[in-house]
N, C-alpha and C positions, 0 to 999 in steps of 0.2 A: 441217844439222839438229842441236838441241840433244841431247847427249848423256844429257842427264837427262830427257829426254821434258819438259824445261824445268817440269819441275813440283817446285817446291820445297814439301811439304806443310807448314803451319802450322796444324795441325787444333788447335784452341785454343780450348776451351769453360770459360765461369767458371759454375759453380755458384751458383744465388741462394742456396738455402735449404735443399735436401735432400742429406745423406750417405748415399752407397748402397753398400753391400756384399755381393755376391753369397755365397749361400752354396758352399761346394764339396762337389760328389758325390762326388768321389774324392782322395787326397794323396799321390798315387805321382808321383813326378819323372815330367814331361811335354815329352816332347821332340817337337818338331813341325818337318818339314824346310818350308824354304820357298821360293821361286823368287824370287829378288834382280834385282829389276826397275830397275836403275843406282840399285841403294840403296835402293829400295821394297824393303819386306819383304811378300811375300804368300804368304798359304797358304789351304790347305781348312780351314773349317768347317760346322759347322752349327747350322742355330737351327729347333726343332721336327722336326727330322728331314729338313729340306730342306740340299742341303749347295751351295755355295758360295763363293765368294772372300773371304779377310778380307785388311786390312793392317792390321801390326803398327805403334801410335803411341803409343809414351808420353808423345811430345809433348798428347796426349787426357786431359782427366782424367773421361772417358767415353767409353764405348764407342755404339758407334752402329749403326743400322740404317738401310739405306737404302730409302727411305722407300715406293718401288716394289714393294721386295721383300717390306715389312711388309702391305702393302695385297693384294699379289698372293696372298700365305700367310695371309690372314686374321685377322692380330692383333688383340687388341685392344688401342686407342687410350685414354693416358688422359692430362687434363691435369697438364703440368708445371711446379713453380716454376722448371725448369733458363730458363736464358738463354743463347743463344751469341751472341759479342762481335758485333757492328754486325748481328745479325739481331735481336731482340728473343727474346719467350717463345716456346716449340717444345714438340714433343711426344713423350710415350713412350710406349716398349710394352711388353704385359704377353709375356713370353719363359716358356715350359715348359720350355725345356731348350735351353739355348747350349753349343756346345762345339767344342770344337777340338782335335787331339790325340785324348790317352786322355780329358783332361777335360771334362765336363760342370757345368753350372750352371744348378741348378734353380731355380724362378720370380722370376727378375728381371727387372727396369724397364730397357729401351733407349732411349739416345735416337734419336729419329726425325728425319731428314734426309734431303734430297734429294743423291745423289753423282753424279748426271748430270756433273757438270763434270769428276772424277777420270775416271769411266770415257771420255769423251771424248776426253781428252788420252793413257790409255793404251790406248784401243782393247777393252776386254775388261769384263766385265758385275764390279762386286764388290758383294757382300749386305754388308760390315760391315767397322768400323772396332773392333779391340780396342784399347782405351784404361787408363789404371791405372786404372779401379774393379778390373777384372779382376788386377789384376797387384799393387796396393800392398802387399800383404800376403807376397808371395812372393819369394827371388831369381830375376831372369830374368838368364840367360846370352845369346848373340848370336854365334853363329860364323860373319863375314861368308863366310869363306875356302871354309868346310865348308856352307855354305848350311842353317844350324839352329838354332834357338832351345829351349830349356831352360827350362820355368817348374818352380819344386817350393819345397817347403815346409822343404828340407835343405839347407843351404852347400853353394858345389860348393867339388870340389877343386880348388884353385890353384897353379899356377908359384910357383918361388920367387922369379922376377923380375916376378909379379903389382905394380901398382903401384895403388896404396888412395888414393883423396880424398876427404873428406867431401860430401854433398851434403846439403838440405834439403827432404820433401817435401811440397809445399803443396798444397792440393788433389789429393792424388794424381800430382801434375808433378811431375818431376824439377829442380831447381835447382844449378848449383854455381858454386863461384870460377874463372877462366879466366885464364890471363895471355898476351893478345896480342903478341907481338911480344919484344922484350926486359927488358921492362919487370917493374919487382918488383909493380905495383901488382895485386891480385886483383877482376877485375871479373865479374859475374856473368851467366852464360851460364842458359838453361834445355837439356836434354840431347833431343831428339829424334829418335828411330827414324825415325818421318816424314817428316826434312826428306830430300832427298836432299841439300843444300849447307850448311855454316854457313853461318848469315847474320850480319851485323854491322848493326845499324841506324845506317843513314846518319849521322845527326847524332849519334849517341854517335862512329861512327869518324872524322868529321871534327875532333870533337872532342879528342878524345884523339891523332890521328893526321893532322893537317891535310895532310902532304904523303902518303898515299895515293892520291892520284891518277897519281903517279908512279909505282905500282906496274903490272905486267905486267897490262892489263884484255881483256875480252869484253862490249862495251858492245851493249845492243840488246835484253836481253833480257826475257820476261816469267813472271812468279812467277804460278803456279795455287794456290788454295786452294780448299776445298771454299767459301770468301765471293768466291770471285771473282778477279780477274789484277790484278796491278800490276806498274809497269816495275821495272825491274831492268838490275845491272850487275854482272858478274862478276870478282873479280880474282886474283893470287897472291898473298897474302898471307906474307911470306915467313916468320914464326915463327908459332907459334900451341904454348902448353904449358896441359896441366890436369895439376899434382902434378908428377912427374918426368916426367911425359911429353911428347912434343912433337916437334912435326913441320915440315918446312919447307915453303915454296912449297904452302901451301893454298889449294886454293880454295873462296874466300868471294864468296858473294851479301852487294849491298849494296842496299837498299831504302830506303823509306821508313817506319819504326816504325807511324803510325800508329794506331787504336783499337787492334791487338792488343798492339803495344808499349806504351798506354798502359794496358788492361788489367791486364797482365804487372809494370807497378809498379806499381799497385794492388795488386795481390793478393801480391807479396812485401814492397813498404815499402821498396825501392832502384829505380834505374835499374837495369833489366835491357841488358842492349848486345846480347845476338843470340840465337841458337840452335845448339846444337855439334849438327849434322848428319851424313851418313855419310861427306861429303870427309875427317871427322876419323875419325871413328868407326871406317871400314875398315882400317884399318890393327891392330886389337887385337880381341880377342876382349873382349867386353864385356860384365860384370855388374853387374847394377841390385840391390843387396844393399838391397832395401825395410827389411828390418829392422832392421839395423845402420846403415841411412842413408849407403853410401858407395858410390863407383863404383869398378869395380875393371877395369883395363884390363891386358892380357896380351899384349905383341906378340908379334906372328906372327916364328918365327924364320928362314921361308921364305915372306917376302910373296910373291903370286903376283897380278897385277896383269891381270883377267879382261881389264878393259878398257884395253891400254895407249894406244892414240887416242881416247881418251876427246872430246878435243877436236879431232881433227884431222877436219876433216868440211867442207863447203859453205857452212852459215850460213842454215838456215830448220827453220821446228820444225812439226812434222804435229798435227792433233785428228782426231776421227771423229765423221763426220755419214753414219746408217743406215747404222755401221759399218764405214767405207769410210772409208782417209785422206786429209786433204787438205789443200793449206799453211796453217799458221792463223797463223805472221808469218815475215816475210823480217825476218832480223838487218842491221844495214847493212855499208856497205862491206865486202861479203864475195863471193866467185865466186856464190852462189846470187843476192843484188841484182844484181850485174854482168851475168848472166846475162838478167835480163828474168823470173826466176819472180816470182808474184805468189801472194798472199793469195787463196786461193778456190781456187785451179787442184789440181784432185782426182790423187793421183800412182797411176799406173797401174804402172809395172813401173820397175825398177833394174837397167840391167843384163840388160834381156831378160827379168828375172821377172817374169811377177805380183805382185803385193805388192797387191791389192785386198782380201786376206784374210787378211794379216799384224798380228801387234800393235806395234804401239810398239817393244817392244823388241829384234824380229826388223831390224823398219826400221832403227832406230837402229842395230845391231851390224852391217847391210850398208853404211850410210852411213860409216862409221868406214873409215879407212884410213892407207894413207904419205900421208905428206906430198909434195903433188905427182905422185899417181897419177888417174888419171882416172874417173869416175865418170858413166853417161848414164843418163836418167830421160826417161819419156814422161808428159805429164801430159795431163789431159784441161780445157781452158777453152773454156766455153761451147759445147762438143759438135765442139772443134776441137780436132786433137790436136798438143801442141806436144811438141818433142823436143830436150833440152837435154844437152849433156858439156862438164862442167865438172872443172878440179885440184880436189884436196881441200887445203885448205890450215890451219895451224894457228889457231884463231881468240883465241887471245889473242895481244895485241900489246904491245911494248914503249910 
């Protein structure tokens, strides 16, 4: 099973025609802890006094409402010039009071969308997507380690080994220079909370890097966005630096650019080449300094590695259908294909548990193990119960 609940978020909306800035009720530093879903950020808010699941995306240069929940609590619905990339024109809503933390945000314009396909892959109901309308105006902090985010209107205090790189922000999206691999040249990444993976888009990395195929892969895999799945192919990437910072054996999703990648240079005026995600991001305490325009990265001087199997697992990835999970793709050549599971076949217990009424994340942290321990699962296919034990074995390959 994919360890990122194989949802790599690219929640990525271009603005036609309207600038929206909420106003703020209060300007007291806001700290807000959150439950770090393999690099999802999600917390409690509220919108109207109904409280609910948000996740944290800068990658968003909107925030969102999901569209069930707008409908359910009564909104009102008004038309928008907003556009999201390969949907067309969408709608917002009129919000009394958004908030999260200590802070609230009185009468602003949400956009409205439908997030069935998030909450599906991780099992749990979420009202909303905070995005930089919410955030450009403020530094936000990000302590993957300590599970908390910091938005306030005051610099935090910094390490003296804090390391500063400029960014640029465009539509309220985070932008910076990245240097893959060894290389002097600085190519341009955008920064998202969302993603849980960098990604590299395919044809910029083939480009610049044509023997990457030789790198250590996890091929099979598929990318969830709130617009839908595309394939995908995981690799180790063996440098990756923003400023003096820099890390080895990352791992990076590699895709296909398409409309969002095409978008993405539109609206900066370069080839953008990927997304620096949380494979990157976890490792530093990380501040989005909106005002000063620079990202300010802090490592950890006792990294604590929640998930050290991150990747050692079987090789199939679960969705939920009325709640319940079930395999929604088998990776290849891995003990889960070997095995005979199949796509559709609803997983009942691991192990002797239950897990009928586990999220994603619970799944995924029981699937996780040594390398070469064993692991049995009863699944339910077509009202027959099948019963599989299989090694767990490391799924990138040389």
């Amino acid at each position: 099973m994919n360890k990122f609940k194989n949802i790599i978020f690219i929640l990525l909306i271009t603005i036609a025609s309207i600038a929206f800035s909420p106003t703020l009720a209060s300007a007291d530093v806001n700290r807000v802890d959150f439950n770090n879903f393999l690099g999802i950020i999600l917390f409690e808010g509220e919108i109207n006094g109904v409280e609910g699941i948000f996740l944290l995306d800068t990658g968003a240069d909107t925030s969102i409402i999901n569209t069930k929940v707008a409908e359910r609590i009564g909104l009102e619905k008004k038309k928008s010039p907003l556009a999201l990339l390969g949907a067309g024109l969408i709608d917002q809503y009129k919000v009394e009071e958004f908030g999260f933390g200590e802070w609230y945000f009185d009468d602003v314009l949400v956009t409205g969308f439908d997030l069935s396909i998030i909450e599906n892959q991780l099992g749990i109901d979420l009202m909303a997507i905070l995005g930089g309308d919410f955030l450009h105006k403020y530094y936000l902090t990000v302590d993957y380690q300590e599970s908390y985010f910091v938005v306030s209107d005051k610099p935090p205090s910094l390490r003296p080994d804090a390391i500063a790189t400029p960014i640029y922000v465009l539509n309220k999206m985070v932008f910076l220079n990245a240097r893959p691999m060894d290389s002097d040249e600085q190519l341009v990444f955008l920064v998202d909370t969302g993603a849980t993976s960098t990604i590299y888009f395919k044809h910029r990395l083939a480009n610049k890097f044509p023997d990457y195929e030789n790198w250590a892969c996890s091929a099979g895999w598929e990318e969830v966005t709130i617009l839908g799945k595309r394939n995908a192919d995981m690799y180790l990437m063996p440098q990756f630096h923003i400023g003096d910072a820099g890390i080895e054996s990352m791992v990076t999703t590699v895709i296909d650019a398409g409309i969002i990648g095409l978008g993405l240079n539109l609206m900066t005026g370069k080839p953008v080449h990927g997304v620096v995600g949380w494979t990157f991001l976890r490792y530093f305490r990380v501040t989005f300094d909106y005002p000063n325009q620079r990202l300010i990265l802090e490592p950890y001087e006792h990294f604590k590695d929640r998930w050290p199997h991150l990747f050692d697992s079987v090789g199939f990835m679960i969705a939920y259908e009325d709640n319940a999970p079930f395999v929604d793709h088998v990776l290849p050549d891995t003990p889960a294909m070997d095995a005979g599971i199949q796509e559709g076949d609803k997983l009942l217990t691991i192990d002797g548990i239950d897990v009928t009424s586990f999220d994603a994340l619970v799944i995924s942290e029981m699937v996780m193990g040594e390398v070469g321990s064993e692991i049995s699962f009863v699944f339910d296919r077509n009202g027959n119960k099948i019963r599989v034990t299989v090694k767990r074995v490391n799924l990138f390959k040389e």
